[in-house]
C-alpha positions in Angstrom: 0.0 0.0 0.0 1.0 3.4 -0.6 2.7 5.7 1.8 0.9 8.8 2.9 3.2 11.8 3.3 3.5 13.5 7.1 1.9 17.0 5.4 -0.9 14.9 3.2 -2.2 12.5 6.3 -2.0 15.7 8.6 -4.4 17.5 6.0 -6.1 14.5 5.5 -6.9 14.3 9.7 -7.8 17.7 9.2 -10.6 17.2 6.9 -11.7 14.2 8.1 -12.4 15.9 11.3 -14.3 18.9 9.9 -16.4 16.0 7.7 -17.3 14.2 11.0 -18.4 17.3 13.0 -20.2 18.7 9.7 -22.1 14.8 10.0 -23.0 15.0 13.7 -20.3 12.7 14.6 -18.0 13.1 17.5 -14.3 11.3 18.1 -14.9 10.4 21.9 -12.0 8.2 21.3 -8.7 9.7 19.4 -8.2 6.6 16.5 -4.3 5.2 16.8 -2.6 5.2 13.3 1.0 5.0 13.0 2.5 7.4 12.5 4.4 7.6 8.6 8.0 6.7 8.3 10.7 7.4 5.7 11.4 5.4 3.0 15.4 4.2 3.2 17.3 3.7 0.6 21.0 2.7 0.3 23.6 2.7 -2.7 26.2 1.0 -2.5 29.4 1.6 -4.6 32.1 -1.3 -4.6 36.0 -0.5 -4.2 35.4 3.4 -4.3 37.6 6.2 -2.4 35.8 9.4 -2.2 36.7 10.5 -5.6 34.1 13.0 -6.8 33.7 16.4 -7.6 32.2 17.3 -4.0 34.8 15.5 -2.5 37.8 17.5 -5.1 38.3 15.3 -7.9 38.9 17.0 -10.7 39.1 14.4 -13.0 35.6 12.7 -12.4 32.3 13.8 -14.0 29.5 13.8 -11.3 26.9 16.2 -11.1 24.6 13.6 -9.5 26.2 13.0 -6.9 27.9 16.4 -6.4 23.4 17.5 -6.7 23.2 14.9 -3.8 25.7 16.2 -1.9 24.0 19.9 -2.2 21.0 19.0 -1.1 22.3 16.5 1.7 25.0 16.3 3.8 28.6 15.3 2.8 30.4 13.6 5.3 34.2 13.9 5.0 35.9 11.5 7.8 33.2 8.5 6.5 35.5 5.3 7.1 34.3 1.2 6.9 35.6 -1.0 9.5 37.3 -3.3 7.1 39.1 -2.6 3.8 37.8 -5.5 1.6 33.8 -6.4 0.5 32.9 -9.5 2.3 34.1 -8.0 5.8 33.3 -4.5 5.7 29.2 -5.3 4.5 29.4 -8.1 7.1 29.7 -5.2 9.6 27.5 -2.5 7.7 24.6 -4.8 7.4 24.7 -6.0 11.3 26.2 -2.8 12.8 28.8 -4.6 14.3 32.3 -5.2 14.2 32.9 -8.0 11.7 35.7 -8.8 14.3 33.2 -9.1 17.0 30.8 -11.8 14.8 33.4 -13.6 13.5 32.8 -12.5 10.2 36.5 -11.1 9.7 38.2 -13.2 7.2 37.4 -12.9 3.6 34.5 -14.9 2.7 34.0 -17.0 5.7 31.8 -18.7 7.7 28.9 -18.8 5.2 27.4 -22.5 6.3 24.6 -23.5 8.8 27.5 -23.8 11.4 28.4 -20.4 11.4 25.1 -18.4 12.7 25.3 -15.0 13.8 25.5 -14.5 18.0 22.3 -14.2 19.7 20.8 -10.5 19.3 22.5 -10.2 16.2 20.8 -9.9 12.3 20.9 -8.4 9.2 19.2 -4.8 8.9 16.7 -6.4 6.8 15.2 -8.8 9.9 14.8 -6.1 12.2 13.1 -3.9 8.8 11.2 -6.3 8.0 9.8 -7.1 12.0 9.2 -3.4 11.8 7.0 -3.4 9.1 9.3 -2.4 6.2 9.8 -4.2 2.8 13.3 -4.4 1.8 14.5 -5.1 -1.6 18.5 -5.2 -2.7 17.4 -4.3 -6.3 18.7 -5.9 -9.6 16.0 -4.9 -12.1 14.9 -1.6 -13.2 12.0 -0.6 -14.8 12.4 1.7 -18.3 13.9 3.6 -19.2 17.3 2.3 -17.2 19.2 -0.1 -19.1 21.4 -1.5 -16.5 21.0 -3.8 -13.5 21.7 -3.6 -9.9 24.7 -5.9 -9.1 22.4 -7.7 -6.5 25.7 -7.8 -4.5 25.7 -9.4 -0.8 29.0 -11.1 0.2 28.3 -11.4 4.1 30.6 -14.0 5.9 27.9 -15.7 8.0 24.6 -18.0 7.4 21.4 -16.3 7.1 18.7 -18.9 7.5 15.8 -17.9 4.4 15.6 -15.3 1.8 17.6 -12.0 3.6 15.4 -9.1 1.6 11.7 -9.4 -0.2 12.2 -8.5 -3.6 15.1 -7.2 -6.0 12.2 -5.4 -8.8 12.4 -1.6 -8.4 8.7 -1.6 -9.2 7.9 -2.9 -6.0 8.9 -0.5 -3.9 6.0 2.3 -4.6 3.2 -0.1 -3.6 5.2 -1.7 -0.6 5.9 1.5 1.2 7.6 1.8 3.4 10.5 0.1 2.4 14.4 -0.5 2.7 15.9 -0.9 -0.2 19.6 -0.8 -1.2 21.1 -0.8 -5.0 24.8 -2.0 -5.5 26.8 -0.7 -7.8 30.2 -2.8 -9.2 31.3 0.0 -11.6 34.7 1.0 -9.3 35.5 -3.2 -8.9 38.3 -4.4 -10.9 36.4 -6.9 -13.9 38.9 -9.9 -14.3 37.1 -10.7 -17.8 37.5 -6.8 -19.1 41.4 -7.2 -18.0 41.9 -10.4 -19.9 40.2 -9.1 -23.2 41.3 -5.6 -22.8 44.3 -5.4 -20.8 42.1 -2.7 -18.6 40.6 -3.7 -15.5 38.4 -1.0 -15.7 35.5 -0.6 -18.2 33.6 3.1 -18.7 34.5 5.1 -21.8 37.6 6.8 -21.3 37.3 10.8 -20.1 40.3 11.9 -17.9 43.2 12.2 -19.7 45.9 10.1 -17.5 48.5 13.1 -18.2 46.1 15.0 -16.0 45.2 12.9 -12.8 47.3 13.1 -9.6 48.8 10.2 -8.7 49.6 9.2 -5.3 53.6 9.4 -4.3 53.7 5.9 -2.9 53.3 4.3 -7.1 55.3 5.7 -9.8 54.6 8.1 -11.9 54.8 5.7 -15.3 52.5 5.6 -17.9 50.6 2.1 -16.8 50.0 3.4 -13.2 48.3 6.7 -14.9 46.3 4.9 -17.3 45.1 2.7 -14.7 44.1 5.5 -12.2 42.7 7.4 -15.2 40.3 3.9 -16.0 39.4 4.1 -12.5 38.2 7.4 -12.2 36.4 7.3 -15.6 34.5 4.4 -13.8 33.2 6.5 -11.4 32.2 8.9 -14.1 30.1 6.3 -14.9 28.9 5.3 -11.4 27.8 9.2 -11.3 26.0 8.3 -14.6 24.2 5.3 -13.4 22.8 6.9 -9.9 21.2 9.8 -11.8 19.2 7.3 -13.3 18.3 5.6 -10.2 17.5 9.4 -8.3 15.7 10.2 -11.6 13.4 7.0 -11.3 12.8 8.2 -7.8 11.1 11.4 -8.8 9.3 9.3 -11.4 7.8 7.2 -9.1 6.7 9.9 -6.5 9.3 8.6 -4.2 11.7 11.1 -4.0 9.9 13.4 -1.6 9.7 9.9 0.7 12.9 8.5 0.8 16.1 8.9 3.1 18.8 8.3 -0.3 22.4 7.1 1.5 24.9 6.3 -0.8 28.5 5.2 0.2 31.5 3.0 -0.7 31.6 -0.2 0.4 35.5 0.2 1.4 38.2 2.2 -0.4 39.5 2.1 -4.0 41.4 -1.3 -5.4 44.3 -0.1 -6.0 47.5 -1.4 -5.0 48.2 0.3 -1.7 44.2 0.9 -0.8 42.0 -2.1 -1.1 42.6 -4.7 2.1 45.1 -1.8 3.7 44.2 0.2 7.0 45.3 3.1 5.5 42.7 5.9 4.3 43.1 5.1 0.9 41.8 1.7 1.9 39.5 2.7 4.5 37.7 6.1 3.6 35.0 6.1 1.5 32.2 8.7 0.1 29.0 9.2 2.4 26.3 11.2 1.0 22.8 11.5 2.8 19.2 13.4 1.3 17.0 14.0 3.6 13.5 13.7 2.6 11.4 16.8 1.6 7.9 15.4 3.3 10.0 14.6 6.7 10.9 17.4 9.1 14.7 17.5 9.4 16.2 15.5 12.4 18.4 17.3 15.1 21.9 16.8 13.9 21.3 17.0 10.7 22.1 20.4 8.4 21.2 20.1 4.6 24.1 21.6 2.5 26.6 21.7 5.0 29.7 19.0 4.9 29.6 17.1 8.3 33.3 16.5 9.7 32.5 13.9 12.7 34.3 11.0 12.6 31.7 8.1 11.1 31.6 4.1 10.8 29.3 2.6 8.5 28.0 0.2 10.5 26.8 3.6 12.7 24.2 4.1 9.2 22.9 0.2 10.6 21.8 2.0 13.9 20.9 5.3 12.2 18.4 3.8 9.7 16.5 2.1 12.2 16.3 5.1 14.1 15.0 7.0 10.9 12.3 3.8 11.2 11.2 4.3 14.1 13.0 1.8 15.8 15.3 1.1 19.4 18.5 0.7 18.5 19.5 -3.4 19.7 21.1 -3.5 22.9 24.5 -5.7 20.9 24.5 -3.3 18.5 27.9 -1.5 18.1 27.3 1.0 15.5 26.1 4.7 16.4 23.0 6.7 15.7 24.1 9.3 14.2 21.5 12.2 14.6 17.7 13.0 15.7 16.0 12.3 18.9 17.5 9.2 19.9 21.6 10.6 18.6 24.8 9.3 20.2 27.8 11.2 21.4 30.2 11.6 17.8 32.8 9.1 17.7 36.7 10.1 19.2 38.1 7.1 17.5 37.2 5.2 14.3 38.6 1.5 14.1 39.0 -0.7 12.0 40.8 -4.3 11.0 42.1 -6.4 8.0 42.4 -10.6 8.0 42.9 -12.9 5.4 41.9 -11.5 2.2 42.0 -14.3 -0.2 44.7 -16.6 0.5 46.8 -13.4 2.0 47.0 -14.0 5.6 47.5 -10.7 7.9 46.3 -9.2 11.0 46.3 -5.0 11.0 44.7 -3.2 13.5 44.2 0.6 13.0 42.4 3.4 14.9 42.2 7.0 13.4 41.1 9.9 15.3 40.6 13.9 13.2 43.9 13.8 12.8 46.1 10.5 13.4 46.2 7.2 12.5 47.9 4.3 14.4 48.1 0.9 13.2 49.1 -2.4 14.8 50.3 -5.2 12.8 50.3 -9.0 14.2 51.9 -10.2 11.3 54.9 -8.0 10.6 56.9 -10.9 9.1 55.0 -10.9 5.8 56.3 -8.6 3.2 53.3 -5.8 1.6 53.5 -8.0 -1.7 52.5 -11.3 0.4 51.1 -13.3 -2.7 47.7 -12.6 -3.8 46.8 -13.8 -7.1 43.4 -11.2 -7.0 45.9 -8.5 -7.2 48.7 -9.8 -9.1 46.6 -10.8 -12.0 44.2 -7.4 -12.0 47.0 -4.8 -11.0 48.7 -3.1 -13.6 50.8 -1.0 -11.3 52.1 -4.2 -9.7 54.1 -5.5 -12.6 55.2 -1.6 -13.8 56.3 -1.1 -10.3 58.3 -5.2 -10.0 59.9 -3.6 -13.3 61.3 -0.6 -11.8 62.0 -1.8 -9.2 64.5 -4.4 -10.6 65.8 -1.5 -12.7 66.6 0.6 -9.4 64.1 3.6 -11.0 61.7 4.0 -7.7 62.2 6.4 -4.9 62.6 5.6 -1.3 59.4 6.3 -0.6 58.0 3.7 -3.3 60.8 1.2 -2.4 59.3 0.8 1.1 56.4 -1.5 -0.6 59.3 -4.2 -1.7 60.6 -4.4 1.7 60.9 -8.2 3.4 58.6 -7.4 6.2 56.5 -4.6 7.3 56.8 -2.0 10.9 55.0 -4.0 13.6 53.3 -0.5 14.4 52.5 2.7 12.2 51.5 6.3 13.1 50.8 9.1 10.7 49.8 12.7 10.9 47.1 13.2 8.4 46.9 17.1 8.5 50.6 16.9 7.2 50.8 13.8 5.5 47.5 12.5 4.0 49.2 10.0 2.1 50.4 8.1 4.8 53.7 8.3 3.6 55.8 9.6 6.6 55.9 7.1 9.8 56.0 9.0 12.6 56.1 6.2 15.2 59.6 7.0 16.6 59.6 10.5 16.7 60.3 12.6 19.4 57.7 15.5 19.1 55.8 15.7 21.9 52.4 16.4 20.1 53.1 13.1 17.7 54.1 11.0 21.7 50.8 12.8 23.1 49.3 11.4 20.0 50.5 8.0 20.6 50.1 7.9 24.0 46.2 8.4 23.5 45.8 5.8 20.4 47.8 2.9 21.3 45.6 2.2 24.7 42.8 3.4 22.4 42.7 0.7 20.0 44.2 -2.1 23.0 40.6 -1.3 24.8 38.3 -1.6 21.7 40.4 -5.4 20.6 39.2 -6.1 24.6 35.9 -4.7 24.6 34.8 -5.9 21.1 36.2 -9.0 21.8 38.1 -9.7 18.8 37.6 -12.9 16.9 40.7 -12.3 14.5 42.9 -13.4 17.4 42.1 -16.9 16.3 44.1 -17.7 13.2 42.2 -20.4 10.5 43.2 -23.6 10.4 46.6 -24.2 8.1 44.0 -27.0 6.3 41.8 -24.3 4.9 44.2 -21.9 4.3 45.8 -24.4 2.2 42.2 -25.1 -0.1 41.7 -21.2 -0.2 45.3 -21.1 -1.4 44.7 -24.0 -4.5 40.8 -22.4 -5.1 43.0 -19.2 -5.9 45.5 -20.9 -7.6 42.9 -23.0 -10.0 41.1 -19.5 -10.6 44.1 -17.6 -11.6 45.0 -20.7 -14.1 41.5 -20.9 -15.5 40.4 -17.1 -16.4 44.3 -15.7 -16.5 46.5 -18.9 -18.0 48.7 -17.7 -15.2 50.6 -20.0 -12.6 51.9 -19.7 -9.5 53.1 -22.9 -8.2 53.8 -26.3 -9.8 50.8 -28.1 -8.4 49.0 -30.5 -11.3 45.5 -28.9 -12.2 44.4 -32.5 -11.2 45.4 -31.4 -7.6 43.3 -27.9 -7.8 39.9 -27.4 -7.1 37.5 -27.2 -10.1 36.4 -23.9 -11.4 38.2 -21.8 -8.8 37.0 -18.7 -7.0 34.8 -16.9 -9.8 35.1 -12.7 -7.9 37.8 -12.1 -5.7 
């Protein structure tokens, strides 16, 4: 059934009122009706760093979202609690810490014998117990031409069908509803780098002479290509969700509908995708309020919001824009309105095996400083991973230069035999996490310190990590050979001299 707006039902009382009294009849009894609720819808971009012009790209094309941002708040310090897809939406779609469930290592735990804890569900159970219709969309009606990458990737079992529908037309008659849309544009496509040589799709736009690469990769003509690729993608992300906002007006929904759209971790490039740095763990958060809703406390259409945010706080928030208690497990925030938290001091995060790559980082970031622990300091940054070594341009260019002596100190660091067991960084002066700042002397970087490195020792306690229990050498040994018999299979490329015969059949299809 349709969704009556707050300003139509209260004209609607209204009338109704003077209709009765006109008829002789008299409300002795005031009639209980719920009162409306927003609309929620989330989209979801894969792999994507805030690059957009609201955010200072220059080299990206997006009016929708920079509209969106406009007419919304932009959130600048926006950060996942895990820099790789199956662990971060874990978290995001529980609002907890994937290290807390258990759902920390790289698609994981996804059988009957892995439920979530007690108290703990998807977004969608507690929705849908609310009354809401959700709906992680893959078909669009006319005249969009694309479909919704219908994307989940949790690491844990959900018992039954987790959302209701994935048809865009039926959201207006199953109001209200939660809906999200998932976009893969910004996700390296291993089929597009086999028959193209370019991992990333869109027409090309920036010119890769133009784009600013970061100081940590080499400034070569592969590693600007490739970051040129990836921003066009998000030219055409920006494309794609001004169809979806447009479809939104078309269906009288717009004026209904909380739009949120984020990253689901940071870009996948070499030193961002499964790294605790920013470049890994920042992403875009955009929010709309809707026009037939009066605008929560907290919340200041037009104006960039600094607070420090974790997405699984938009888990707590949206069921606070329904209605709804926040569950007393529940680790992420609400983030504004009646029922509003206290802003974050610290954002955390942590990384685990990603694909067969076995680490353990730890990383807490406050305004201004990031600290990060590593528990596996022994493995070198270029630990094999056949996900990146097959789909990474800037891998081989930088191997190459590296041989011929041609990268600076600063790029040489990622070939060294092991990594610093800790990390601290000064973001105000050095936002690309270049400049380790864990043995200096400065007393503002030891005040720093002093703060972060019991900061993030409490959180591991209180959220009582799961990642300090290491899989079983057994299965990473068949992740290992799933990887290896996927990398033979869709790149021809070996790694090791195992027969085929020995390697699982078809392989791991989407790293």
């Amino acid at each position: 059934m349709s969704q009556m707006s707050p300003r139509n039902f209260s004209r609607f009382f209204f009338l109704s009122q003077v209709l009765g009294a006109s008829l002789g009849f008299t409300a002795e009894v005031p009639v209980s009706v719920p009162a409306p609720r927003p609309n929620i819808l989330w989209i979801l971009a894969e792999d994507f760093s805030p690059h957009l012009g609201c955010y200072g790209e220059k080299n990206v094309v997006s009016p929708n979202l920079d509209r969106l941002a406009a007419e919304g708040v932009r959130f600048d310090r926006a950060f996942t609690t895990a820099p790789v897809c199956s662990a971060s939406r874990s978290a995001m779609m529980t609002g907890m810490y994937q290290t807390t469930i258990g759902a920390q290592n790289h698609r994981s735990h996804r059988t009957p014998e892995f439920p979530l804890p007690a108290g703990v569900q998807p977004i969608t159970g507690w929705m849908r117990a609310a009354g809401y219709f959700t709906a992680n969309i893959r078909m669009f009606p006319a005249p969009i031409d694309f479909k919704g990458a219908g994307k989940t990737d949790w690491n844990f079992y959900t018992p039954g069908k987790p959302f209701d529908s994935d048809k865009w037309t039926d959201l207006a008659t199953h109001q209200p509803f939660y809906a999200q849309v998932n976009l893969s544009e910004t996700h390296r496509n291993a089929e597009s780098t086999v028959t193209s040589g370019r991992a990333f799709q869109a027409v090309r736009r920036a010119d890769p002479a133009k784009v600013d690469i970061p100081p940590y990769y080499p400034d070569c003509p592969e590693v600007r290509a490739d970051w040129a690729n990836y921003l066009d993608d998000a030219s055409e992300l920006d494309v794609k969700i001004g169809a979806i906002l447009a479809q939104l007006e078309r269906d009288g929904l717009a004026d209904n509908t909380v739009v949120i759209f984020l990253g689901d971790h940071g870009q996948a490039h070499v030193r961002g995708k499964q790294w605790c740095y920013d470049s890994g763990l920042r992403i875009p958060l955009i929010m709309r309020w809707p026009k037939n809703f009066p605008v929560p406390a907290g919340f200041t259409p037009g104006a960039p919001n600094g607070q420090l945010v974790e997405a699984i706080d938009l888990t707590a928030t949206s069921l606070a824009l329904a209605g709804l208690p926040k569950p007393p497990a529940m680790q992420g925030r609400v983030l504004f309105g009646p029922h509003a938290e206290p802003a974050r001091e610290y954002a955390f995060a942590a990384r685990d095996r990603c694909d067969e790559t076995v680490f353990r980082l730890r990383t807490v970031r406050d305004a201004r400083y990031r600290y990060i622990r590593n528990f596996t300091p022994e493995k070198p940054f270029y630990a094999l991973n056949r996900y990146k070594e097959n789909q990474y341009v800037a891998i081989p260019a930088m191997r190459r230069l590296h041989e011929e002596g041609k990268l600076n100190a600063v790029q040489e660091t990622l070939f060294a035999p092991h990594m610093p067991p800790e990390e601290f960084y000064d973001l105000e002066t050095d936002p690309h996490e270049i400049h380790n700042l864990i043995n200096s002397a400065d007393p503002a970087h030891q005040a720093a310190l002093a703060r972060l490195r019991p900061a993030l020792e409490k959180w591991l306690e209180e959220s009582n990590d799961q990642g300090r229990f290491f899989e079983p050498a057994e299965q990473i040994q068949r992740i290992d050979d799933q990887m290896e018999a996927w990398s033979r299979r869709v790149f021809k490329r070996s790694y090791n001299d195992k027969p085929d015969s020995a390697l699982p059949a078809g392989g791991n299809a989407n790293p």
